[in-house]
C-alpha positions in Angstrom: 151.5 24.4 274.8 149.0 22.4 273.1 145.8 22.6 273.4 143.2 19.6 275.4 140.3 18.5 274.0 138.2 16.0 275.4 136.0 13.9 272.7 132.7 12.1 273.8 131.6 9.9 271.7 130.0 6.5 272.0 130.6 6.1 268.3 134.7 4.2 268.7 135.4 5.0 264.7 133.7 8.0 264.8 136.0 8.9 267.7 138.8 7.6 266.6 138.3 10.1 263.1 138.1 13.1 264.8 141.2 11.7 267.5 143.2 11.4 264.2 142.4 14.6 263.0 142.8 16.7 266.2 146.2 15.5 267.3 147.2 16.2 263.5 146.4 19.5 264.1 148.6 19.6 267.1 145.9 19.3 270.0 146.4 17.2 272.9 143.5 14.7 272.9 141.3 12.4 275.0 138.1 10.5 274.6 135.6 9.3 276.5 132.7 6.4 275.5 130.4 7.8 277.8 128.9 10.2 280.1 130.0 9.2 283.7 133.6 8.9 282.1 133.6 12.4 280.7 132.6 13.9 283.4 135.7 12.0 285.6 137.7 13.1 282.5 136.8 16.0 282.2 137.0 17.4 286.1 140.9 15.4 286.0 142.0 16.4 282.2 140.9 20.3 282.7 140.3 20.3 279.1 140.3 23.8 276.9 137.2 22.8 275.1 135.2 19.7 275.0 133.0 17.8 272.0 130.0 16.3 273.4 127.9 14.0 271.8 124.3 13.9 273.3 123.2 10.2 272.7 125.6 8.3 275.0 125.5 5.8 277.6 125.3 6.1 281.1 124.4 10.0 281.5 123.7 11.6 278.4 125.0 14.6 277.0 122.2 17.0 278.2 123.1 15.9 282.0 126.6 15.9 281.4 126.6 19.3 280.5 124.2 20.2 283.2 126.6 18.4 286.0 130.1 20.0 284.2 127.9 23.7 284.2 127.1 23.0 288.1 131.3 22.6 289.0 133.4 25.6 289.5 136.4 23.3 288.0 134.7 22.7 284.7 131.8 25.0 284.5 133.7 27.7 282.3 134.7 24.9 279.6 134.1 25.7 276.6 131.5 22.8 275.2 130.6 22.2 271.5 127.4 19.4 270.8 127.8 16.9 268.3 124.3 15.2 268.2 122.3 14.3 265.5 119.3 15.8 266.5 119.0 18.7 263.8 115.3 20.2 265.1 114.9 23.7 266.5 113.9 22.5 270.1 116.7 20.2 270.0 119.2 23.4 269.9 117.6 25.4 272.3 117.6 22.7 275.0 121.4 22.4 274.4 122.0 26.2 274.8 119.7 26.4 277.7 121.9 23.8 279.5 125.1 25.4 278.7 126.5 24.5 275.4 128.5 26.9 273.7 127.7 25.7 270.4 126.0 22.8 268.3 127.1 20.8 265.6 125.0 18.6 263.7 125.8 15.1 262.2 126.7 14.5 259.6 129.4 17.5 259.9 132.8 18.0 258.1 136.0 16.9 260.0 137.7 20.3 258.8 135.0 22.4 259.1 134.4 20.8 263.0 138.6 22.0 263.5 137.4 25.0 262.4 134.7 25.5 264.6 136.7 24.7 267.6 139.5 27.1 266.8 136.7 29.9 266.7 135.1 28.7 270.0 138.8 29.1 271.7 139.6 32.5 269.8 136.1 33.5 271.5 136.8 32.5 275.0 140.8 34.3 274.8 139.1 37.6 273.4 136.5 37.9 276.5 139.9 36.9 278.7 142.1 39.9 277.4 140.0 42.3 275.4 139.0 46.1 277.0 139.4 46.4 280.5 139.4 43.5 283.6 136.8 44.4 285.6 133.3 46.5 284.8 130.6 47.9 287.2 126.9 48.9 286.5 123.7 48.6 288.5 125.0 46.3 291.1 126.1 43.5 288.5 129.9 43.3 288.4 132.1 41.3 285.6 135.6 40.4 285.5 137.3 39.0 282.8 140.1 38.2 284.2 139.1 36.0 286.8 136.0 34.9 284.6 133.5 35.7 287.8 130.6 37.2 287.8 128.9 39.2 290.8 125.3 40.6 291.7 124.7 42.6 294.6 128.3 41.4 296.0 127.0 37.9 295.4 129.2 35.7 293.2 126.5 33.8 290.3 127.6 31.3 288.1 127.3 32.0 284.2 127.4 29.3 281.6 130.8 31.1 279.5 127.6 31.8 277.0 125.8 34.2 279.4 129.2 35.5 280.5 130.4 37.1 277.5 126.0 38.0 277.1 126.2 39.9 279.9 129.7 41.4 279.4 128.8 42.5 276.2 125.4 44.4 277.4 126.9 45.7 280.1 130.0 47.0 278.9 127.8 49.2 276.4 124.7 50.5 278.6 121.7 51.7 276.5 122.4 50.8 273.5 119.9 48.3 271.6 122.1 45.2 269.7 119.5 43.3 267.7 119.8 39.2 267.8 122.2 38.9 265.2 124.8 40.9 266.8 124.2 39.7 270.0 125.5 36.2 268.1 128.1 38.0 266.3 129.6 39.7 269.9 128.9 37.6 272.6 128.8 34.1 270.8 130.9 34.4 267.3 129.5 35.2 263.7 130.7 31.9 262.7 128.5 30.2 265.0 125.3 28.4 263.0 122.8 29.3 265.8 119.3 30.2 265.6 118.4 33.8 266.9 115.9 32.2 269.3 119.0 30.8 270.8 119.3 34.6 272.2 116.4 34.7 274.0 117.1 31.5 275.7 120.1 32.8 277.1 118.5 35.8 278.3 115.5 34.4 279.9 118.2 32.5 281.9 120.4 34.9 282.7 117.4 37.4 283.7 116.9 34.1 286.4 120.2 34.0 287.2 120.2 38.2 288.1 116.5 38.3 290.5 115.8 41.6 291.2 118.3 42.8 289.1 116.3 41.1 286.1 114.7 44.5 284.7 118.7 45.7 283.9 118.4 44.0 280.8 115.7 45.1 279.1 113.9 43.9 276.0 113.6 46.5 273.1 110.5 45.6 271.0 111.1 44.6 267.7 114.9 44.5 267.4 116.5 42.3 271.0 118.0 43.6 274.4 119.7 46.4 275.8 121.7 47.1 279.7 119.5 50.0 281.0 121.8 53.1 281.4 121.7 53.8 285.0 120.3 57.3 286.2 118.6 58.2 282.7 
């Protein structure tokens, strides 16, 4: 079955390019001019992964991705930016929101194709790789279901701090520096900063209150799950 991909872009030709391109490639595609109409889109289309541009009409592309991140029906779509917003801050503020990665204008059509095909590889190796369902500390992950639990609670997890967490706590103790964090948990092929990291973990460390201290920080080289009992 083909693949959906939703396209938001206020820019029609622009659109219409990477439209083209996309359904060449065999996806299934939609577009939307604007933010209020990707977010109707996207909670009735159920796309696999959607291409947000940040400077649109309406509600922007930061709020959209806030609002899709706050709905169970959308909130583990996989979202890529398109913005042409190229500073530092620009990229953290995207992350911190939810995005899953960030493209910057002007970008190649076939390296974009590309970039999406890595993003849903990413998202089916969390689904099916090593086993369902891990326990540690009172945090609980399932891949299966893509649900994450804290003290019995259910919290949501942008997919970003999903396959964070999975990864740390799948492998308690041991100390993965920034870049491997990237390469694991958000794909060596993504062009992210290694502050982007520390975004995520400040706001997953929110997301886990008292259960914060599990993830630790290991001075001079990134983060590590605390083995339980050592």
């Amino acid at each position: 079955m083909a693949k959906k991909i939703l396209i938001v872009e206020d820019d029609r030709s622009l659109a219409s390019v990477i439209e083209y391109n996309f359904e060449s490639a065999g996806y299934q595609v939609f577009c939307a001019h604007d933010g209020q109409d990707a977010i109707n889109q996207a909670r009735s289309k159920q796309p696999d992964v959607i291409l947000l541009d940040l400077m649109i009409p309406i509600v922007d592309g930061i709020e959209v991705c806030r609002q899709l991140r706050s709905e169970s029906q959308t909130r583990d779509t996989p979202i890529m930016m398109l913005t042409a917003k190229a500073e530092e801050t620009d990229q953290l503020i995207g992350f911190s929101v939810g995005a899953d990665d960030y493209v910057v204008k002007p970008f190649s059509v076939r390296v974009l194709l590309e970039r999406v095909k890595s993003l849903l590889r990413r998202n089916e190796r969390v689904q099916s790789g090593g086993s369902d369902i891990v326990s540690n500390g009172g945090i609980s992950i399932d891949r299966l279901k893509h649900r994450a639990s804290i003290n019995g609670q259910p919290v949501d997890l942008t997919p970003s701090e999903f396959r964070l967490l999975d990864t740390l706590i799948r492998n308690p103790g041991r100390a993965f520096d920034r870049s491997e964090l990237i390469d694991l948990a958000l794909g060596g092929d993504t062009l992210v900063l290694e502050r982007t990291i520390d975004v995520h973990i400040r706001s997953l460390r929110k997301k886990m209150g008292d259960l914060a201290d599990l993830v630790q920080t290991v001075r001079g080289v990134g983060y590590r799950f605390r083995e339980i009992n050592s």
